[in-house]
mmCIF file of the N, C-alpha and C atoms, coordinates in Angstrom:
data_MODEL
# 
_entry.id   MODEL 
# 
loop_
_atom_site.group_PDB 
_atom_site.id 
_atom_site.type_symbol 
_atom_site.label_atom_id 
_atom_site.label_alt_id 
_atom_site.label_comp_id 
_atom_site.label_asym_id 
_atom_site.label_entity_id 
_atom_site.label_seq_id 
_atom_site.pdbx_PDB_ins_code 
_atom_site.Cartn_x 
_atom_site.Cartn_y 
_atom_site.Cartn_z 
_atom_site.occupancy 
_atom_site.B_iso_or_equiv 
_atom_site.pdbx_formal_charge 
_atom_site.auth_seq_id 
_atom_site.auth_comp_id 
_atom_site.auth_asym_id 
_atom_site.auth_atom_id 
_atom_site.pdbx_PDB_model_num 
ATOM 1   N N  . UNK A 1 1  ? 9.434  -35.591 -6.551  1.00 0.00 ? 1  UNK A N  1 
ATOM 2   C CA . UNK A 1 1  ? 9.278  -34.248 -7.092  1.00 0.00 ? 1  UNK A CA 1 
ATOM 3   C C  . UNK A 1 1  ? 10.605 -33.804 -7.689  1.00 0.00 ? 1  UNK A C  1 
ATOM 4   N N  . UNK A 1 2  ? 10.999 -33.997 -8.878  1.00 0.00 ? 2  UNK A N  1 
ATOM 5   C CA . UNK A 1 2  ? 12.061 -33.867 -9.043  1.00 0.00 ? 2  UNK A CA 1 
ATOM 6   C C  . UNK A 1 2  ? 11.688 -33.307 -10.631 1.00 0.00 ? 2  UNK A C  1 
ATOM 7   N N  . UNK A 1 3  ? 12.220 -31.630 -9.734  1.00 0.00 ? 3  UNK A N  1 
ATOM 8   C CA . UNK A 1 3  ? 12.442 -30.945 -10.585 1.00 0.00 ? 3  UNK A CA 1 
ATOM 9   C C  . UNK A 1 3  ? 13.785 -30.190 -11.316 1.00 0.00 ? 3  UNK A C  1 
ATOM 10  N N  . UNK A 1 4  ? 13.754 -29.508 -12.114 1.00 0.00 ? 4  UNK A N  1 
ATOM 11  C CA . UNK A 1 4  ? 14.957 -28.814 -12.793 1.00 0.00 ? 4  UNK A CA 1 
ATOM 12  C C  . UNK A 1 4  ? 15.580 -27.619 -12.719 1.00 0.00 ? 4  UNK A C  1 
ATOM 13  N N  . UNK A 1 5  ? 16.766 -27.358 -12.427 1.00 0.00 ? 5  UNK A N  1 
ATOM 14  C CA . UNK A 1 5  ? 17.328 -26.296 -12.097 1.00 0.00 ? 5  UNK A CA 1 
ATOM 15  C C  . UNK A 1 5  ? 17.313 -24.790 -12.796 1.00 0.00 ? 5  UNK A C  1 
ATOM 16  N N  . UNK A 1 6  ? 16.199 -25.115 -14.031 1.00 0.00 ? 6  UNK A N  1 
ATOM 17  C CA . UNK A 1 6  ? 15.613 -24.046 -14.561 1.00 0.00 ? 6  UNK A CA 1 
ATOM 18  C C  . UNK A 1 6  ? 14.395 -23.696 -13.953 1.00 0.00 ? 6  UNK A C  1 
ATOM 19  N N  . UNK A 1 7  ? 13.847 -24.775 -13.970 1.00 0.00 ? 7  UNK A N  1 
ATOM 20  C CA . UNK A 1 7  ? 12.009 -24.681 -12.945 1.00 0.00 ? 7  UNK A CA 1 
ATOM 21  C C  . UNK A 1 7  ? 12.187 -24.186 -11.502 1.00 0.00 ? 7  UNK A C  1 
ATOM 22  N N  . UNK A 1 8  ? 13.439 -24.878 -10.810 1.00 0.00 ? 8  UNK A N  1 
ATOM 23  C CA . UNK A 1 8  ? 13.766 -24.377 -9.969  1.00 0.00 ? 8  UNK A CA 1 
ATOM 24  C C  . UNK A 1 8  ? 13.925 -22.596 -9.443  1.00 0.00 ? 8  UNK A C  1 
ATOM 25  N N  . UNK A 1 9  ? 14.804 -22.758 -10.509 1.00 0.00 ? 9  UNK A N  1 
ATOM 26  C CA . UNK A 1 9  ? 15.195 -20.689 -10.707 1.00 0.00 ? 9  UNK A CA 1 
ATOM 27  C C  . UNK A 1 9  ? 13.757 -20.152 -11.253 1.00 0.00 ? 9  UNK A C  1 
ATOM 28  N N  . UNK A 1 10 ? 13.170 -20.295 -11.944 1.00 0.00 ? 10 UNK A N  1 
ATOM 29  C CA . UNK A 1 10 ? 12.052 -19.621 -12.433 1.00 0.00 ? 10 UNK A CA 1 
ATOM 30  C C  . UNK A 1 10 ? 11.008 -19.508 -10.746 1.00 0.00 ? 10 UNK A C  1 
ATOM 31  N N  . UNK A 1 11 ? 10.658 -20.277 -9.912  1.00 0.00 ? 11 UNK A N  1 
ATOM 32  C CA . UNK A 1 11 ? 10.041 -20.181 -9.343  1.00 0.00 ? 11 UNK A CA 1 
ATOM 33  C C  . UNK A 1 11 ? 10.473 -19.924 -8.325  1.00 0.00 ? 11 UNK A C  1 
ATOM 34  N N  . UNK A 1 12 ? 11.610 -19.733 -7.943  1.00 0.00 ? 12 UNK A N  1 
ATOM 35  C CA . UNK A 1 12 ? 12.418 -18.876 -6.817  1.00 0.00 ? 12 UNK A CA 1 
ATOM 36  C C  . UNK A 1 12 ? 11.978 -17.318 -7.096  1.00 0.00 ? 12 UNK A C  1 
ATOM 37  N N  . UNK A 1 13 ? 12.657 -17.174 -8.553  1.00 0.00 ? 13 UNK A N  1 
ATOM 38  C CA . UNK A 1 13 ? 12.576 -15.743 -9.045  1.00 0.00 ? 13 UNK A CA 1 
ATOM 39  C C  . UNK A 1 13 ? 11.094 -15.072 -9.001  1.00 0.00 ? 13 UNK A C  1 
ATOM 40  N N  . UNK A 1 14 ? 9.622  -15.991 -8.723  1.00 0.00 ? 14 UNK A N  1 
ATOM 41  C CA . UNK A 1 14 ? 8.648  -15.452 -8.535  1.00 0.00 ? 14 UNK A CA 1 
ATOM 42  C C  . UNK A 1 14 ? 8.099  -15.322 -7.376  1.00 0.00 ? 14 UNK A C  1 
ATOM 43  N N  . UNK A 1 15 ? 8.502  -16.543 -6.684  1.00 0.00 ? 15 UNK A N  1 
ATOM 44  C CA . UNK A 1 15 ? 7.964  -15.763 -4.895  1.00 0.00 ? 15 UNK A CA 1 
ATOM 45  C C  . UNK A 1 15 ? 9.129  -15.360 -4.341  1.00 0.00 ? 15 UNK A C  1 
ATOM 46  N N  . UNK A 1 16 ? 10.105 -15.527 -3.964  1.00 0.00 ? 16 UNK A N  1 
ATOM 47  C CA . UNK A 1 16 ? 11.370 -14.612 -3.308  1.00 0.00 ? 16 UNK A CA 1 
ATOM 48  C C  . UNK A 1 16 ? 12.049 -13.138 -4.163  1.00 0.00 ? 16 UNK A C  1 
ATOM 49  N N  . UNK A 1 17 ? 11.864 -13.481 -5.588  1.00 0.00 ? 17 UNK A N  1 
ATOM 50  C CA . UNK A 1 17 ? 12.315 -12.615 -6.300  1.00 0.00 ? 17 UNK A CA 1 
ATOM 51  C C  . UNK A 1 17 ? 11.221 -11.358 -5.915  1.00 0.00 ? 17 UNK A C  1 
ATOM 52  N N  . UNK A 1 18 ? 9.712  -11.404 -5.752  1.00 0.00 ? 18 UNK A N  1 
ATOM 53  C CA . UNK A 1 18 ? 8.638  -10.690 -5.685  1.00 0.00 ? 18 UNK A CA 1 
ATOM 54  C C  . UNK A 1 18 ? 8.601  -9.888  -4.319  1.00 0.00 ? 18 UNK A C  1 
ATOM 55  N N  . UNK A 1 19 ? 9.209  -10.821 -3.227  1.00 0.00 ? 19 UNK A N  1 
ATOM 56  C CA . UNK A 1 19 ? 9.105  -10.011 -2.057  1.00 0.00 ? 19 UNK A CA 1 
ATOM 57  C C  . UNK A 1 19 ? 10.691 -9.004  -2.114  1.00 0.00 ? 19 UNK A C  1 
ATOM 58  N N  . UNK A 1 20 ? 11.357 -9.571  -3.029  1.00 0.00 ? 20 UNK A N  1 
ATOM 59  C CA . UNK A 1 20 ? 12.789 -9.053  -2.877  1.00 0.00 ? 20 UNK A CA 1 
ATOM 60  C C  . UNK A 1 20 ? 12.912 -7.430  -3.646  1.00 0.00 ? 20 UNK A C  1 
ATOM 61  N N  . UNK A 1 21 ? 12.039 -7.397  -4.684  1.00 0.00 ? 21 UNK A N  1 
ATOM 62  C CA . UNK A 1 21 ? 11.597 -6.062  -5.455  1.00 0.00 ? 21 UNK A CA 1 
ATOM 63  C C  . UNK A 1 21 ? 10.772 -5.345  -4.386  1.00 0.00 ? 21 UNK A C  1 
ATOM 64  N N  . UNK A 1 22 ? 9.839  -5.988  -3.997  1.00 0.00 ? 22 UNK A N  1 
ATOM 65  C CA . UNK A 1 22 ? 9.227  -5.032  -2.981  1.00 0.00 ? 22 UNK A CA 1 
ATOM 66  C C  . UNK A 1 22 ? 9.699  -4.200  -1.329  1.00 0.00 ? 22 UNK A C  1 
ATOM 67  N N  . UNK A 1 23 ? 10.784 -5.477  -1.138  1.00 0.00 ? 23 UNK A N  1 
ATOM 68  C CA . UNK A 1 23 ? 11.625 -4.899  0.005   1.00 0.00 ? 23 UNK A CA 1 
ATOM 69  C C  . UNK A 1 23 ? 12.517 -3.661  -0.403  1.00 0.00 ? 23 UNK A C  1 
ATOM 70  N N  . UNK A 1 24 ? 12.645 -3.715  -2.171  1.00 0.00 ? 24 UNK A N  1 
ATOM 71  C CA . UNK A 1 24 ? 13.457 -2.994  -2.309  1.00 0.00 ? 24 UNK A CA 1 
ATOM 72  C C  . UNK A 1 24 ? 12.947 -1.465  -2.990  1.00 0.00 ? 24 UNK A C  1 
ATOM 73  N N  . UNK A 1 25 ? 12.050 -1.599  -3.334  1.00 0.00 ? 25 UNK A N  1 
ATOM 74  C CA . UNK A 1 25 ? 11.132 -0.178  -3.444  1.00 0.00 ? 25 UNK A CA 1 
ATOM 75  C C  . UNK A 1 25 ? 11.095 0.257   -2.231  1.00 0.00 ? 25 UNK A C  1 
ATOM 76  N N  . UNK A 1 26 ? 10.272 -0.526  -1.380  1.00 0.00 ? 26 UNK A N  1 
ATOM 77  C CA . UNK A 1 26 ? 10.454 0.153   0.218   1.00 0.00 ? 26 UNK A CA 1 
ATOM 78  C C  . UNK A 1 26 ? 11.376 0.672   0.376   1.00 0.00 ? 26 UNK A C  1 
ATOM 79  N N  . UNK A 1 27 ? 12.698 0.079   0.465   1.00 0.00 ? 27 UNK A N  1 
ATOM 80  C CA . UNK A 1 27 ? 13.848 1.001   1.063   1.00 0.00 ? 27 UNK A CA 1 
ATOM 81  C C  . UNK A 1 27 ? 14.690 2.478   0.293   1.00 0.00 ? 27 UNK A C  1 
ATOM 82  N N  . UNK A 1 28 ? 14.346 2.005   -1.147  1.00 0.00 ? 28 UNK A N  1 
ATOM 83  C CA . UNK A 1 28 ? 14.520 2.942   -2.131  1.00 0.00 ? 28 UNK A CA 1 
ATOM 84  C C  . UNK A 1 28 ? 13.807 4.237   -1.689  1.00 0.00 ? 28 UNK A C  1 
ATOM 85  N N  . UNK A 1 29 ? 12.299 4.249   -1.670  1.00 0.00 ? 29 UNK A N  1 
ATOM 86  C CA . UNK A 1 29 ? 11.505 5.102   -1.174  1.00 0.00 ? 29 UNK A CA 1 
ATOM 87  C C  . UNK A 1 29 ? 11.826 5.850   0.112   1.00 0.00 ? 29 UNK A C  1 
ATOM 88  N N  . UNK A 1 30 ? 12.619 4.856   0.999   1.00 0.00 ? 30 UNK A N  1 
ATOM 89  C CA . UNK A 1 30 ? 13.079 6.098   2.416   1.00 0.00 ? 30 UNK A CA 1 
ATOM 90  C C  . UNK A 1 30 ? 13.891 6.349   2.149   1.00 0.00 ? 30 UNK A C  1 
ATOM 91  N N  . UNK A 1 31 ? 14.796 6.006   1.323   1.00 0.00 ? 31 UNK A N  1 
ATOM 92  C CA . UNK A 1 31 ? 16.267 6.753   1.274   1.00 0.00 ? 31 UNK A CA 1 
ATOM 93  C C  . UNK A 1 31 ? 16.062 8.051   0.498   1.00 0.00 ? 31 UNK A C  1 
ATOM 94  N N  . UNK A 1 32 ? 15.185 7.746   -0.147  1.00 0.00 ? 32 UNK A N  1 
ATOM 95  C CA . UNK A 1 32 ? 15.105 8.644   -1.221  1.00 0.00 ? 32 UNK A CA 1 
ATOM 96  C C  . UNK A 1 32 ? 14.573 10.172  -0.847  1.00 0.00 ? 32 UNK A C  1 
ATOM 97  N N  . UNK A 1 33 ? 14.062 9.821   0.422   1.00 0.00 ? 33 UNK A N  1 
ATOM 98  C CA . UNK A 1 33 ? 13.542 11.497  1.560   1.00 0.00 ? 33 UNK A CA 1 
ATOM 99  C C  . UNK A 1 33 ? 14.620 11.871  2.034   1.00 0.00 ? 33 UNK A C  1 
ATOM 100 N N  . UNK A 1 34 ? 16.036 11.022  1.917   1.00 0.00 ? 34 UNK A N  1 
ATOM 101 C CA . UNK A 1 34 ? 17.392 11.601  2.082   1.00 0.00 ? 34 UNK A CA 1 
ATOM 102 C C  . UNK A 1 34 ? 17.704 12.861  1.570   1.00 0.00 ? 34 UNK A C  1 
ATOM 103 N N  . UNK A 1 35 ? 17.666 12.313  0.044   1.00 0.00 ? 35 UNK A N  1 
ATOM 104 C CA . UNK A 1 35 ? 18.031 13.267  -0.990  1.00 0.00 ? 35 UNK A CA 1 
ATOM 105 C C  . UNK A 1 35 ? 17.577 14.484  -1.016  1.00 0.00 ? 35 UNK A C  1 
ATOM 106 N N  . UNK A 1 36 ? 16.288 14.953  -0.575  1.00 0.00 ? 36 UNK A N  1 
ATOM 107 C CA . UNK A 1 36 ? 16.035 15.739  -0.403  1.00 0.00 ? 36 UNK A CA 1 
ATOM 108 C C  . UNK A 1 36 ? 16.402 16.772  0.591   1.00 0.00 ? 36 UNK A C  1 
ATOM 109 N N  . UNK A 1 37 ? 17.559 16.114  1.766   1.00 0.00 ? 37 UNK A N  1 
ATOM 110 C CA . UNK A 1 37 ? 17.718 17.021  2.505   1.00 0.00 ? 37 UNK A CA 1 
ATOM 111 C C  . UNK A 1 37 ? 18.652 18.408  1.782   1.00 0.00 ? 37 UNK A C  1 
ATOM 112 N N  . UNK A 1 38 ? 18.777 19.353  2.735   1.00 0.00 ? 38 UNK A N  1 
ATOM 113 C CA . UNK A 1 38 ? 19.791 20.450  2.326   1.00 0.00 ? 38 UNK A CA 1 
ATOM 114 C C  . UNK A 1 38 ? 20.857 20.859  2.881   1.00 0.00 ? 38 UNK A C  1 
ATOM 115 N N  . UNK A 1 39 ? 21.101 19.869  3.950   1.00 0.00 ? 39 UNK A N  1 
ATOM 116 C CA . UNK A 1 39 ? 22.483 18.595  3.915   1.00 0.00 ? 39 UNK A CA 1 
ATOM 117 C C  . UNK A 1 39 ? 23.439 17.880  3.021   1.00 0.00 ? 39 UNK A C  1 
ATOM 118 N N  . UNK A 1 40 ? 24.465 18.725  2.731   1.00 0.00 ? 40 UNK A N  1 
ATOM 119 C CA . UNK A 1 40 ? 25.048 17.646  1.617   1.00 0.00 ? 40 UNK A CA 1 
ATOM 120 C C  . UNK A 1 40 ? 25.642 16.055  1.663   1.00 0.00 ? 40 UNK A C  1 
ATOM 121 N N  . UNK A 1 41 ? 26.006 15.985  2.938   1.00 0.00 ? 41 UNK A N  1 
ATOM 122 C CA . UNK A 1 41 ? 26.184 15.105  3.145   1.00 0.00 ? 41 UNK A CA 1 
ATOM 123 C C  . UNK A 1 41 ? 25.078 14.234  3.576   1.00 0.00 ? 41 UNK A C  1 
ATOM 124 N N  . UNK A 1 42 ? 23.816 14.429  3.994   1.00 0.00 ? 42 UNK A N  1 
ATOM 125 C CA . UNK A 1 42 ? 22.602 13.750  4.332   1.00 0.00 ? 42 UNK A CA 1 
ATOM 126 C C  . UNK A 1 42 ? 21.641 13.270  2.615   1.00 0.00 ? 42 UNK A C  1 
ATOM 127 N N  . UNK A 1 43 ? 22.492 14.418  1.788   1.00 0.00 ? 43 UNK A N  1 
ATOM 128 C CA . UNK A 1 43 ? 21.870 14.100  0.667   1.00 0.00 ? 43 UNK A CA 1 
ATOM 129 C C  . UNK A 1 43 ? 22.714 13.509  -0.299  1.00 0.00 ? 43 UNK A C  1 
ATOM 130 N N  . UNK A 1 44 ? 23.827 13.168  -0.308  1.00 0.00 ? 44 UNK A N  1 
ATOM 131 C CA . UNK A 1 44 ? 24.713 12.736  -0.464  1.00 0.00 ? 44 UNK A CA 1 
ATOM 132 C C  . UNK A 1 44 ? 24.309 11.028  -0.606  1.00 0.00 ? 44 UNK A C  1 
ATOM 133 N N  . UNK A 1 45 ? 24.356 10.693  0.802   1.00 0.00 ? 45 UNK A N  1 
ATOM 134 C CA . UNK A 1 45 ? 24.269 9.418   1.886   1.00 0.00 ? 45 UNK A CA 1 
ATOM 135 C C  . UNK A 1 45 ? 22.987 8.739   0.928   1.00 0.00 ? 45 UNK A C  1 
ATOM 136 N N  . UNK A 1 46 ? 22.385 9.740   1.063   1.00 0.00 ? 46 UNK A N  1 
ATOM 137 C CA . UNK A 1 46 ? 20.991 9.233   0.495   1.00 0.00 ? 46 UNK A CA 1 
ATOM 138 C C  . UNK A 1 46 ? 20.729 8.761   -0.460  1.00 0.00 ? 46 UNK A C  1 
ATOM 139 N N  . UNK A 1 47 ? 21.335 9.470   -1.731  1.00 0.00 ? 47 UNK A N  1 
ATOM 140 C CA . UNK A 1 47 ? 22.009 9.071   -3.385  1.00 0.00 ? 47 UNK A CA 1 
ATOM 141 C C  . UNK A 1 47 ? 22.851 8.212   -3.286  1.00 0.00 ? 47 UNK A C  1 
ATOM 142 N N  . UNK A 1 48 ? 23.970 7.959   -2.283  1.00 0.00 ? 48 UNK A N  1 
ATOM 143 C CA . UNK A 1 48 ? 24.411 6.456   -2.429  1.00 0.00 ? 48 UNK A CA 1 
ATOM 144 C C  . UNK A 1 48 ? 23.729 5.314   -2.141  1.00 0.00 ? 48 UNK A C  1 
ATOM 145 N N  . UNK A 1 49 ? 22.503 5.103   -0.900  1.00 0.00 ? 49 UNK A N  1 
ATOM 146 C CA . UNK A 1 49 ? 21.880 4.612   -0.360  1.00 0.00 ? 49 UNK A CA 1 
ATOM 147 C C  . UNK A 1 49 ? 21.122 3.439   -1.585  1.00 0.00 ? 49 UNK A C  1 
ATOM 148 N N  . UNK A 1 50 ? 20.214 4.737   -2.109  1.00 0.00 ? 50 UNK A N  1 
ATOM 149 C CA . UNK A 1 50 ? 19.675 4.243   -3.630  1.00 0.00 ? 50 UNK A CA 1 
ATOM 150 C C  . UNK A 1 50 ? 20.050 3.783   -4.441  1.00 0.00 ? 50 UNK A C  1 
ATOM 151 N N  . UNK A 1 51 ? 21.579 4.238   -5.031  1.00 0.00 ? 51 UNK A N  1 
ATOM 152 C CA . UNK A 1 51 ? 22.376 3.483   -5.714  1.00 0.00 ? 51 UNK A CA 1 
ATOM 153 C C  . UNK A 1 51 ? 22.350 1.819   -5.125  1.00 0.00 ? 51 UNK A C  1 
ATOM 154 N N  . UNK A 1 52 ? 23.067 1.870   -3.957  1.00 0.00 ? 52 UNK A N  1 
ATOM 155 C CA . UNK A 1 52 ? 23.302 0.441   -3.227  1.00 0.00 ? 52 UNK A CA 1 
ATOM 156 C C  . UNK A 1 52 ? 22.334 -0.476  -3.293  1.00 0.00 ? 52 UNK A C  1 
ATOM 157 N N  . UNK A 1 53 ? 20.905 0.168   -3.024  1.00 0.00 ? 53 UNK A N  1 
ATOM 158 C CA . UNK A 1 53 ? 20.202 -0.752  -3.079  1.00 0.00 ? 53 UNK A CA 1 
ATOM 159 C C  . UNK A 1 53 ? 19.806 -1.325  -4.136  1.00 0.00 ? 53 UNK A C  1 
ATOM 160 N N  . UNK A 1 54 ? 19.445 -0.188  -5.463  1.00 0.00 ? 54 UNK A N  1 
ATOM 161 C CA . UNK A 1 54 ? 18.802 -0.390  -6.774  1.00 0.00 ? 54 UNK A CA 1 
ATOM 162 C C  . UNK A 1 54 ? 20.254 -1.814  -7.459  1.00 0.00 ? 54 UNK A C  1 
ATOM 163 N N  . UNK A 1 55 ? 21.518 -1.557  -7.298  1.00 0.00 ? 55 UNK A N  1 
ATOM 164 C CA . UNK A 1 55 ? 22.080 -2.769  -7.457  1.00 0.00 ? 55 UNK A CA 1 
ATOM 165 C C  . UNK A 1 55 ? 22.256 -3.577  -6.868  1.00 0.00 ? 55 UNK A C  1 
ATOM 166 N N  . UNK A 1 56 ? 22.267 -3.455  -5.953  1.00 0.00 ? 56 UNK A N  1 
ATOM 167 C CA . UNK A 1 56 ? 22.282 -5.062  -5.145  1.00 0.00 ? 56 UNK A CA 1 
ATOM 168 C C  . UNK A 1 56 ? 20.691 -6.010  -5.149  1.00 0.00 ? 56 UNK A C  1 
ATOM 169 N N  . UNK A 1 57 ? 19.827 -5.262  -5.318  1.00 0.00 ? 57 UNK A N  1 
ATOM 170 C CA . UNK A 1 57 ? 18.889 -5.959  -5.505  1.00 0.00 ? 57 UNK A CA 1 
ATOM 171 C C  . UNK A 1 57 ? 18.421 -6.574  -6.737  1.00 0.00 ? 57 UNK A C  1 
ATOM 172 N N  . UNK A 1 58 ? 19.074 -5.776  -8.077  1.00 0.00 ? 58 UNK A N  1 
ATOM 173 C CA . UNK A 1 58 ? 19.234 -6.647  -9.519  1.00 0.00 ? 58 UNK A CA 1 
ATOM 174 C C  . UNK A 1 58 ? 20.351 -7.173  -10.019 1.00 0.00 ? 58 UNK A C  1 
ATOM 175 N N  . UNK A 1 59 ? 21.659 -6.976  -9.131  1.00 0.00 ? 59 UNK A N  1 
ATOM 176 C CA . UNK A 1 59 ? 22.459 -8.218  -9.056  1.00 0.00 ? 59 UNK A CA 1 
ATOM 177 C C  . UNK A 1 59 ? 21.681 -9.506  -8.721  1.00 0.00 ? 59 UNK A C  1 
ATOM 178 N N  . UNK A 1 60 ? 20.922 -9.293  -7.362  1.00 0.00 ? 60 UNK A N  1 
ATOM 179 C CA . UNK A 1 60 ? 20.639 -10.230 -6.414  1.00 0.00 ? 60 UNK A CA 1 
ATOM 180 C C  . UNK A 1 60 ? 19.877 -11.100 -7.486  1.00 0.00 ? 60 UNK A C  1 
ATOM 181 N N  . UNK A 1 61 ? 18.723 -10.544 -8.592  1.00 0.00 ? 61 UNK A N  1 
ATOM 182 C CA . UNK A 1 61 ? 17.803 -11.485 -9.718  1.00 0.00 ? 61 UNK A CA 1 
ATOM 183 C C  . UNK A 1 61 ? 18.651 -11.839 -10.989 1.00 0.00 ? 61 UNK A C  1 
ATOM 184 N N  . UNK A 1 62 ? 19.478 -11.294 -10.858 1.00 0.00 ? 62 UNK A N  1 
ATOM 185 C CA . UNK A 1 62 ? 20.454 -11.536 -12.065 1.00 0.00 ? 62 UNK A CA 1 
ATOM 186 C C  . UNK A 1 62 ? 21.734 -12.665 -11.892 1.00 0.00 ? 62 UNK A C  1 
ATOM 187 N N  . UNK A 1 63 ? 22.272 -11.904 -11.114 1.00 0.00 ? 63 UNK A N  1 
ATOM 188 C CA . UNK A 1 63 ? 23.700 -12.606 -11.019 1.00 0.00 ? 63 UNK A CA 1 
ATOM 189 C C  . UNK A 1 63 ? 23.512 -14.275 -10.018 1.00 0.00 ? 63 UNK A C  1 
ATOM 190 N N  . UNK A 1 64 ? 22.669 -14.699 -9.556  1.00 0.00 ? 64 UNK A N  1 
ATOM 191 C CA . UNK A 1 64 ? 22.876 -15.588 -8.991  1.00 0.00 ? 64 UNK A CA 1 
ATOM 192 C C  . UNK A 1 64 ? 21.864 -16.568 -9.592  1.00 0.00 ? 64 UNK A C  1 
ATOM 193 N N  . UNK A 1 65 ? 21.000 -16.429 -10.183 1.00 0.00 ? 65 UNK A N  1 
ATOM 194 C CA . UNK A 1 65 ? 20.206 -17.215 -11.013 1.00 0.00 ? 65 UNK A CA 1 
ATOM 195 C C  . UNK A 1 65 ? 21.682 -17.568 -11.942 1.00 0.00 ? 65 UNK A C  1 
ATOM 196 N N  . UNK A 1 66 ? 22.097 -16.871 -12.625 1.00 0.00 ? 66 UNK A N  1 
ATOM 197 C CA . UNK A 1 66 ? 23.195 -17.236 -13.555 1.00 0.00 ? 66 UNK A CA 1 
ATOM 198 C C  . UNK A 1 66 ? 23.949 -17.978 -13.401 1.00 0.00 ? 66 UNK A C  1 
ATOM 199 N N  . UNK A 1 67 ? 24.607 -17.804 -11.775 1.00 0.00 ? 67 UNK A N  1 
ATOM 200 C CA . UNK A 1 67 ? 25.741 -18.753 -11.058 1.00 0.00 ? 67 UNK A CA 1 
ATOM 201 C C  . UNK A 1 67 ? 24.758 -20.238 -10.981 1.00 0.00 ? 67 UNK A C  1 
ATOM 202 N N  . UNK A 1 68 ? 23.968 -20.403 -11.035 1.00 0.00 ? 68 UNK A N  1 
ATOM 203 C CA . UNK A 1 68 ? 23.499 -21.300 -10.366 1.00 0.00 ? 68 UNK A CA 1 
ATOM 204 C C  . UNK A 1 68 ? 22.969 -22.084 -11.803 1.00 0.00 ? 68 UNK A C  1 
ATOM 205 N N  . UNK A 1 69 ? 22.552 -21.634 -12.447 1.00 0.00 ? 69 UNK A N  1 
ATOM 206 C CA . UNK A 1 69 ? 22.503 -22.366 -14.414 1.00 0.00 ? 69 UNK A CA 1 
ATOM 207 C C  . UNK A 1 69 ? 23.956 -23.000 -14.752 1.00 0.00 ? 69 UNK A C  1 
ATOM 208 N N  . UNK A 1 70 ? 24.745 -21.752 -14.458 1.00 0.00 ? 70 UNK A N  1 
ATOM 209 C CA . UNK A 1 70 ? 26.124 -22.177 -15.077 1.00 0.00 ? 70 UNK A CA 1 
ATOM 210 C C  . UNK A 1 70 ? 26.779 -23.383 -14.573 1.00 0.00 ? 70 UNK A C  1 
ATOM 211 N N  . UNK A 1 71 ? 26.296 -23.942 -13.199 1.00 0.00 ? 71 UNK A N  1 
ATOM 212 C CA . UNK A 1 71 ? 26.776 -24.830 -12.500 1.00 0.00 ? 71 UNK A CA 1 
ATOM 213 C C  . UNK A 1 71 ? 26.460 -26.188 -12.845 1.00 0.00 ? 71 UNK A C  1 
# 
């Protein structure tokens, strides 16, 4: 079975990549009842939270598929 490090990445990016968007809506979605507090700092926390996740999780489909072509 010898496949290619493009076929490879393509089909990573559809079953791990798929649960990895969805882990990350999930968590987006609770942080995001942060923001709403009237707490600044609870709402604060919360807007960074989202930030953190919304990039680290399209670094996570981006940037390492790349590292891993480039190699």
């Amino acid at each position: 079975m010898g496949l290619c490090l493009q076929e490879l990445s393509s089909k990573a990016s559809r079953t791990a990549g798929h649960a990895l968007l969805v882990n990350a809506a999930t968590l987006i979605s609770g942080f995001a009842v942060l923001a709403f507090s009237r707490f600044l700092t609870v709402s604060v926390f919360g807007l960074l939270a989202i930030f953190t996740m919304a990039i680290s999780s399209m670094s996570t489909l981006v940037i390492i598929p790349a590292i891993l072509s480039s190699s």
